[in-house]
HTML snippet that shows the backbone in 3Dmol.js (N, CA, C, O; Angstrom):
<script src="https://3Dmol.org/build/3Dmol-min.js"></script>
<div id="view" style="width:600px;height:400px;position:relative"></div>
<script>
const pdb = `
ATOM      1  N   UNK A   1       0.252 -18.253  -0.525  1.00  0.00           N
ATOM      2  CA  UNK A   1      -0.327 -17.865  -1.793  1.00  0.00           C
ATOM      3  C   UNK A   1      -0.041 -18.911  -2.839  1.00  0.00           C
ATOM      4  O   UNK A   1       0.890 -19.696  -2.657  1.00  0.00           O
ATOM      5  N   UNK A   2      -0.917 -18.981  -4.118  1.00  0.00           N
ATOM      6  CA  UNK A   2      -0.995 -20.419  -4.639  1.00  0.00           C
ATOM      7  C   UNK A   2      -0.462 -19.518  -5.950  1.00  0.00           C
ATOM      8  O   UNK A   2      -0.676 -18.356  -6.294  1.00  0.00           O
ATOM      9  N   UNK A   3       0.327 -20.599  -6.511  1.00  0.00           N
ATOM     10  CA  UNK A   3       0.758 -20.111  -8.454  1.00  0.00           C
ATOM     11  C   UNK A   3       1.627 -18.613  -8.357  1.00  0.00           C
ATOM     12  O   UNK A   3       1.509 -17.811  -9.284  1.00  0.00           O
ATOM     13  N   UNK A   4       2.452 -18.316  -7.243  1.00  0.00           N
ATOM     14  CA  UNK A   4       3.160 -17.579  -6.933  1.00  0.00           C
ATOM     15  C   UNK A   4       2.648 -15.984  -7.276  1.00  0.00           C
ATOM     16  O   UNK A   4       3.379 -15.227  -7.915  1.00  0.00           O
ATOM     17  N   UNK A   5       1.439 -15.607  -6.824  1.00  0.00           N
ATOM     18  CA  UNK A   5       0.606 -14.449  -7.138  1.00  0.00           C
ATOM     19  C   UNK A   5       1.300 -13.705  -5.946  1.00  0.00           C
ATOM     20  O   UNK A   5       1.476 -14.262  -4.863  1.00  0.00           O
ATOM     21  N   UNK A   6       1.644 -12.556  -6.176  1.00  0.00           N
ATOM     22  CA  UNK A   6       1.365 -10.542  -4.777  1.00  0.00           C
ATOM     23  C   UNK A   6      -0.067 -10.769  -4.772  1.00  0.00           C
ATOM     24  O   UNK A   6      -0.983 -11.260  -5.431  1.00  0.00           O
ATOM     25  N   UNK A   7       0.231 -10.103  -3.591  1.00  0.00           N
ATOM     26  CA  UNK A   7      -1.323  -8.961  -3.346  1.00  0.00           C
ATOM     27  C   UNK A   7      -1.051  -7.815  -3.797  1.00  0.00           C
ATOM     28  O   UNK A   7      -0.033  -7.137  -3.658  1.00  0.00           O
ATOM     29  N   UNK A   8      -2.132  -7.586  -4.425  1.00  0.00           N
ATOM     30  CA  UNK A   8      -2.161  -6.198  -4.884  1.00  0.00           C
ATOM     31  C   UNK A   8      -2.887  -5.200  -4.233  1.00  0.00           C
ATOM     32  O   UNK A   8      -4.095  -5.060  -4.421  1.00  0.00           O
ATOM     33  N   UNK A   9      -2.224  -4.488  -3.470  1.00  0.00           N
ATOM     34  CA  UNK A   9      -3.128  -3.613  -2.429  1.00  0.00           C
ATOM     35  C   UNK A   9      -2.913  -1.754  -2.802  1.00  0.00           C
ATOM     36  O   UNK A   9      -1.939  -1.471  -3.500  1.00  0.00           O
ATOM     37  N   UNK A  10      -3.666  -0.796  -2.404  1.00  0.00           N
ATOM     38  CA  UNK A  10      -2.990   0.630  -1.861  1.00  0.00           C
ATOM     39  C   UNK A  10      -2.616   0.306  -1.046  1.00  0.00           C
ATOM     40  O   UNK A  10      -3.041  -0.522  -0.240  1.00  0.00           O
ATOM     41  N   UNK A  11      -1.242   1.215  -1.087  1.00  0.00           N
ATOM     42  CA  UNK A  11      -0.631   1.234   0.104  1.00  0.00           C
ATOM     43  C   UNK A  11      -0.504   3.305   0.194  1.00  0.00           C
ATOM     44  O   UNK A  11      -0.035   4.253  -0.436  1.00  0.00           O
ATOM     45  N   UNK A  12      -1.338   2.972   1.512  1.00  0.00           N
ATOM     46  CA  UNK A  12      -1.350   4.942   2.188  1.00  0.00           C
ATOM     47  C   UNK A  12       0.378   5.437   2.443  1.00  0.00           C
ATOM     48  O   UNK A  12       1.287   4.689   2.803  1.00  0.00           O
ATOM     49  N   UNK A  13       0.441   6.401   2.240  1.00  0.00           N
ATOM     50  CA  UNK A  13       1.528   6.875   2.508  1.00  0.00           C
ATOM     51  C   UNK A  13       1.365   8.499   2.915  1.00  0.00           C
ATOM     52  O   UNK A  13       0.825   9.300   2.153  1.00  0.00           O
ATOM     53  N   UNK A  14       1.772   8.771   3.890  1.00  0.00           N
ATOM     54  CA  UNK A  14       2.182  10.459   4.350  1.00  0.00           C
ATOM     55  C   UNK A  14       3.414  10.856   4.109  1.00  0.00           C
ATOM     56  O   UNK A  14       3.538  11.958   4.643  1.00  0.00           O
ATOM     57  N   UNK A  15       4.534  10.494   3.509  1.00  0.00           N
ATOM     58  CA  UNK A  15       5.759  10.739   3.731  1.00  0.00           C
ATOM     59  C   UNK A  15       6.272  11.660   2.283  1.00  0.00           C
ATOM     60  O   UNK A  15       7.050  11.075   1.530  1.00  0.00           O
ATOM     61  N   UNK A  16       5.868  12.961   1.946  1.00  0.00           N
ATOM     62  CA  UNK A  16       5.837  13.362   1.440  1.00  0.00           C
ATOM     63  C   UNK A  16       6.879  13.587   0.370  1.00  0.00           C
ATOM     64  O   UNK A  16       6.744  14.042  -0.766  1.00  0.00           O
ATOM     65  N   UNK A  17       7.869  13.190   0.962  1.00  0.00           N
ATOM     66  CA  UNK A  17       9.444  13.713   0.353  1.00  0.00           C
ATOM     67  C   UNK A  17      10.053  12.316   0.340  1.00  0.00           C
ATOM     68  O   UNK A  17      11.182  12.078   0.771  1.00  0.00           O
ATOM     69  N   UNK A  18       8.914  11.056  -0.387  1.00  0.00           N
ATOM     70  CA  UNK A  18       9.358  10.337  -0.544  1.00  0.00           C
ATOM     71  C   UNK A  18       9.513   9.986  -2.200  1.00  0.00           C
ATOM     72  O   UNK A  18       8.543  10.573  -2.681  1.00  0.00           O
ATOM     73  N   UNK A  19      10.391   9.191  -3.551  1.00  0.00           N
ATOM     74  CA  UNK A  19      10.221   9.200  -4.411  1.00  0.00           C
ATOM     75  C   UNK A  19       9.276   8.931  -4.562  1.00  0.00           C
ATOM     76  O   UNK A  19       8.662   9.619  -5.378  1.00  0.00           O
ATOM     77  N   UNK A  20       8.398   7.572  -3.777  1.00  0.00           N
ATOM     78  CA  UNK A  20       6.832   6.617  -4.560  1.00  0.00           C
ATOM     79  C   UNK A  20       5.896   7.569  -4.083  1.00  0.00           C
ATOM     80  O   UNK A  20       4.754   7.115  -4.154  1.00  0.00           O
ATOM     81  N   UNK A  21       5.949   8.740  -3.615  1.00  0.00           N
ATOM     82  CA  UNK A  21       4.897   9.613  -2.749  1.00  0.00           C
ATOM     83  C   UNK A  21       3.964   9.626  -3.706  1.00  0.00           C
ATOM     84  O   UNK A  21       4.725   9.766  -4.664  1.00  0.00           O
ATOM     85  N   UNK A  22       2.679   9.579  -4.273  1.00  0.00           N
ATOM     86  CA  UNK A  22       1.658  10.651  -4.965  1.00  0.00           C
ATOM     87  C   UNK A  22       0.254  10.732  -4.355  1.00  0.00           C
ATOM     88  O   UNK A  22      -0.500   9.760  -4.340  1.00  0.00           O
ATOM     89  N   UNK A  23      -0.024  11.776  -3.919  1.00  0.00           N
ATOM     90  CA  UNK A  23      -1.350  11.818  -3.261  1.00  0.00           C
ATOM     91  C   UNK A  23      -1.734  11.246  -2.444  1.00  0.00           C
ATOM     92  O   UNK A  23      -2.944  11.018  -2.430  1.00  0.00           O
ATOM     93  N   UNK A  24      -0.702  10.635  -1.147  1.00  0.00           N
ATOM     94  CA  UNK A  24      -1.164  10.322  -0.154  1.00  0.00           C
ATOM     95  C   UNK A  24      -0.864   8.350  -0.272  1.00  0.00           C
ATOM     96  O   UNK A  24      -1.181   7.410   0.457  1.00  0.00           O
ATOM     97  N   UNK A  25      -0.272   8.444  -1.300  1.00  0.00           N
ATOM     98  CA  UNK A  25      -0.002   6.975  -2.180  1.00  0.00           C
ATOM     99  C   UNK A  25       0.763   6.148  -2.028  1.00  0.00           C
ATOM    100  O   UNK A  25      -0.152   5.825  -1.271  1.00  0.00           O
ATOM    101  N   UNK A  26       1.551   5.402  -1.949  1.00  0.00           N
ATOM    102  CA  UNK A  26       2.650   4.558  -2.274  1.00  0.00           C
ATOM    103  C   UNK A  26       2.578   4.250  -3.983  1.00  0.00           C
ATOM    104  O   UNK A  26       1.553   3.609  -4.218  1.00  0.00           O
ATOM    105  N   UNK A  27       3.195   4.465  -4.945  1.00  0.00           N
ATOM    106  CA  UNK A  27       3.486   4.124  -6.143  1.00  0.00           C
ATOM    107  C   UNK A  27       4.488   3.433  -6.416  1.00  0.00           C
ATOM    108  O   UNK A  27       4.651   3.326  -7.632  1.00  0.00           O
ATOM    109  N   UNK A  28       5.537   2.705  -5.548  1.00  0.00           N
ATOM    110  CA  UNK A  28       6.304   2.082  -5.677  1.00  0.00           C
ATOM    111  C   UNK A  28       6.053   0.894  -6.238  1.00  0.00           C
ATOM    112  O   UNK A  28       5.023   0.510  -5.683  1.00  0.00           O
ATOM    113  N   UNK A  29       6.525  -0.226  -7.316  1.00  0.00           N
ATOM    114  CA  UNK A  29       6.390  -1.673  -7.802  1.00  0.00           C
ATOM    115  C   UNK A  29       5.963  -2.206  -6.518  1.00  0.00           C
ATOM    116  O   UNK A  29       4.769  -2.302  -6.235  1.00  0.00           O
ATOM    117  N   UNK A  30       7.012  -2.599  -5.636  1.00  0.00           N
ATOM    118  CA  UNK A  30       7.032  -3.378  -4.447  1.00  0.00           C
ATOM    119  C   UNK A  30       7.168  -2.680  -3.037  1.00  0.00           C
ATOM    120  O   UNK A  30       7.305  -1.469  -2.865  1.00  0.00           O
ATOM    121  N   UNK A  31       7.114  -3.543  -2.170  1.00  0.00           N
ATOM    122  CA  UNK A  31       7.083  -2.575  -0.633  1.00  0.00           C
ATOM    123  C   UNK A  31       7.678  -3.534   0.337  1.00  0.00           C
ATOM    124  O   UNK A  31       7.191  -4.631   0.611  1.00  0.00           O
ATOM    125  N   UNK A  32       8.870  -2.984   0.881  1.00  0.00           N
ATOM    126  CA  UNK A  32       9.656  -3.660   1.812  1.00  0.00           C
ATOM    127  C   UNK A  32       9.515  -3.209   3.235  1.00  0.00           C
ATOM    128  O   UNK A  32       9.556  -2.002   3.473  1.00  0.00           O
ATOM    129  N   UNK A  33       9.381  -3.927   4.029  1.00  0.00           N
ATOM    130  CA  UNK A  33       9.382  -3.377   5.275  1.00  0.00           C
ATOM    131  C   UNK A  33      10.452  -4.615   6.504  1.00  0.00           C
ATOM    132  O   UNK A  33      10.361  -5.838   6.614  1.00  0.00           O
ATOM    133  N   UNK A  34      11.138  -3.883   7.046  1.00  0.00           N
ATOM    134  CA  UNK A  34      12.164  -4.654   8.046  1.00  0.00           C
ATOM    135  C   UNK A  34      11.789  -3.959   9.316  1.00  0.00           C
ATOM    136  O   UNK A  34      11.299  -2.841   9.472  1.00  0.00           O
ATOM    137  N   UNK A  35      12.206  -5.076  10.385  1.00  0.00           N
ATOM    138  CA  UNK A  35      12.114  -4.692  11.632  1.00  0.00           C
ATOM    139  C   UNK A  35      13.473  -3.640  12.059  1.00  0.00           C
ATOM    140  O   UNK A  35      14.401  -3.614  11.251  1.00  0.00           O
ATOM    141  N   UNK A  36      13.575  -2.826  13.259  1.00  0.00           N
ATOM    142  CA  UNK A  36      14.767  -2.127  13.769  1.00  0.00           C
ATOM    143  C   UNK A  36      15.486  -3.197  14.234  1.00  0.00           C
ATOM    144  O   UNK A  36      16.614  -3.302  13.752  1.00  0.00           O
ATOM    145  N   UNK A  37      15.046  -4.270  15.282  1.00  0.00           N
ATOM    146  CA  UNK A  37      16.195  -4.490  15.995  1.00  0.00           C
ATOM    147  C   UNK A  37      15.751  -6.210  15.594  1.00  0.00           C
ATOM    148  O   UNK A  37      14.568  -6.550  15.625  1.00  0.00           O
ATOM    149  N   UNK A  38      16.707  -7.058  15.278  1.00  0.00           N
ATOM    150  CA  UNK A  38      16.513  -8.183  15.025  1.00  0.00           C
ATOM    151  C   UNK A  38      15.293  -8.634  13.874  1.00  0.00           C
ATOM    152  O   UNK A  38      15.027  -8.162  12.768  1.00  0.00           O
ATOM    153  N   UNK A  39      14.755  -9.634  14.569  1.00  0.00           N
ATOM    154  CA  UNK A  39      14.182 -10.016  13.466  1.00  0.00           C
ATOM    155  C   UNK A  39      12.839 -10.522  13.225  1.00  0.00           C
ATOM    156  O   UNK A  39      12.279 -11.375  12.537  1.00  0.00           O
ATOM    157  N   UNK A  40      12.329  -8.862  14.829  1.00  0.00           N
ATOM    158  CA  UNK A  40      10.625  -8.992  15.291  1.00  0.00           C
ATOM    159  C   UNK A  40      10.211  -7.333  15.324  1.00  0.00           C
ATOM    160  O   UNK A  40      11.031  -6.471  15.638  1.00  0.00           O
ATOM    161  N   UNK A  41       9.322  -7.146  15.086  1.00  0.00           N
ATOM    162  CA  UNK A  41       8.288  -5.846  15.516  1.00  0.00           C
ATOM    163  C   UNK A  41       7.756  -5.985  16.860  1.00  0.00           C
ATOM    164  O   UNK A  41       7.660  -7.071  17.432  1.00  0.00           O
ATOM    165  N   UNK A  42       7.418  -4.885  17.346  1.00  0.00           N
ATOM    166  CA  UNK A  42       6.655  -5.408  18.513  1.00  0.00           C
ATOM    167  C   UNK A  42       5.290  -4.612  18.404  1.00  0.00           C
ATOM    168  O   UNK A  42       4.182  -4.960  18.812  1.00  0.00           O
ATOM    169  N   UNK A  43       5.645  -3.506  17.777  1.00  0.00           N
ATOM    170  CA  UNK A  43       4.729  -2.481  17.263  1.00  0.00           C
ATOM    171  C   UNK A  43       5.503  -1.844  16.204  1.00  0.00           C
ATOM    172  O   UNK A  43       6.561  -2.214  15.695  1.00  0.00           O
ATOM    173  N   UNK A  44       4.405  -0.274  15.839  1.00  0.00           N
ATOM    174  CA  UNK A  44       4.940   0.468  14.107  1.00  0.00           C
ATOM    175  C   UNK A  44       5.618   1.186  14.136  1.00  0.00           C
ATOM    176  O   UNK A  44       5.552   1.837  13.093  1.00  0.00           O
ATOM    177  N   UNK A  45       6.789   1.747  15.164  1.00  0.00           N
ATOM    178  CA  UNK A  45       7.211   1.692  15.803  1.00  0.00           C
ATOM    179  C   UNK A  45       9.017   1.417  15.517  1.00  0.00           C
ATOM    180  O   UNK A  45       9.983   2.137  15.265  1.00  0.00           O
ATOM    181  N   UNK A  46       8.778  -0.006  15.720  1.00  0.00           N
ATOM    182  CA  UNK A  46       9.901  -1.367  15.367  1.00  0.00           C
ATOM    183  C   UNK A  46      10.072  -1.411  13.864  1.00  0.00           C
ATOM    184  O   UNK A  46      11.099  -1.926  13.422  1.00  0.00           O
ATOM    185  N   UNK A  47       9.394  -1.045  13.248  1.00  0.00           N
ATOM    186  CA  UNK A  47       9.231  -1.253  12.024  1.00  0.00           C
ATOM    187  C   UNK A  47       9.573  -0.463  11.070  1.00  0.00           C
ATOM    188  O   UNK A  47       9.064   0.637  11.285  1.00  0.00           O
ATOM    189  N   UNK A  48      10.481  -0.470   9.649  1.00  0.00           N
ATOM    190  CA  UNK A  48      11.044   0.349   8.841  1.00  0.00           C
ATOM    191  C   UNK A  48      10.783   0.262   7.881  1.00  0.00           C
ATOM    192  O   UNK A  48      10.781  -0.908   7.500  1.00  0.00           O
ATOM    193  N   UNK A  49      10.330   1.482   6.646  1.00  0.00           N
ATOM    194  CA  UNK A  49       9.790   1.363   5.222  1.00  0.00           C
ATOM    195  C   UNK A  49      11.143   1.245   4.983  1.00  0.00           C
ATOM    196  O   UNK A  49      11.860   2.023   5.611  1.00  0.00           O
ATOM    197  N   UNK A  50      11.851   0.194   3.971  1.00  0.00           N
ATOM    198  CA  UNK A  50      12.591   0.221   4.137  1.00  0.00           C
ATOM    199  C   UNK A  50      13.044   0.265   1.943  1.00  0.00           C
ATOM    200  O   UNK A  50      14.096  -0.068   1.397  1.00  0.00           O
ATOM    201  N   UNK A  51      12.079   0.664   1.464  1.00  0.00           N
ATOM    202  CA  UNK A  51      11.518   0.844   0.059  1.00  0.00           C
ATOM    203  C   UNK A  51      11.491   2.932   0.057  1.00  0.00           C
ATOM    204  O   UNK A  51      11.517   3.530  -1.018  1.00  0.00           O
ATOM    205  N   UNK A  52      11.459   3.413   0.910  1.00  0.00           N
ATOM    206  CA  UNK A  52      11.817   5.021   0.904  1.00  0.00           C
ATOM    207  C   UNK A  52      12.763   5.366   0.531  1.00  0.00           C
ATOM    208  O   UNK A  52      13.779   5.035   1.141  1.00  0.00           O
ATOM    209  N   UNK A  53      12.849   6.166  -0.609  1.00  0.00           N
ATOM    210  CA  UNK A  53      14.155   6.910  -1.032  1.00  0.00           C
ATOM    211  C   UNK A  53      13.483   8.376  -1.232  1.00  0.00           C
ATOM    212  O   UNK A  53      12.347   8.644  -1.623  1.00  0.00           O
ATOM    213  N   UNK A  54      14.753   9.413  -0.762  1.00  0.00           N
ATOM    214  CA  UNK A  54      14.471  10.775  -0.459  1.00  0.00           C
ATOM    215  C   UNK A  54      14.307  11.205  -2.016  1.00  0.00           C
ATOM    216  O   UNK A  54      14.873  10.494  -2.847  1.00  0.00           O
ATOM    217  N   UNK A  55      13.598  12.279  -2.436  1.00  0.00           N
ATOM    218  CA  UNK A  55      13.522  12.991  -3.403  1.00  0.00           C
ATOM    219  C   UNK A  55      14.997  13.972  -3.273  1.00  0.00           C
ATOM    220  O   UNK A  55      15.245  14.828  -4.122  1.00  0.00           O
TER     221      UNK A  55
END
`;
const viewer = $3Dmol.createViewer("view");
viewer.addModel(pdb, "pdb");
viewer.setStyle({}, {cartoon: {color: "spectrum"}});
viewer.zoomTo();
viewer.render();
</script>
């Protein structure tokens, strides 16, 4: 990415009993996601919202 711009995307969310939850939403500023084991996915699966905090 050029001139240090995000993407600005929706991001879907089902996780209801999450703080950024609204309507199916992500409302969080930013969105982190880490792998489980090291420092690959293999699928979604492997992969951790890692920006979820419980209500």
């Amino acid at each position: 990415m050029q001139g240090g711009q995000h993407p600005r995307m929706e991001v879907m969310c089902h996780v209801e009993n999450c703080r950024f939850y609204k309507n199916d939403y992500c409302h969080a500023d930013k969105i982190e996601v880490n792998p489980k084991h090291r420092d690959m996915a293999h699928n979604s699966d492997d992969a951790l919202c890692s920006t979820f905090i419980p209500q």
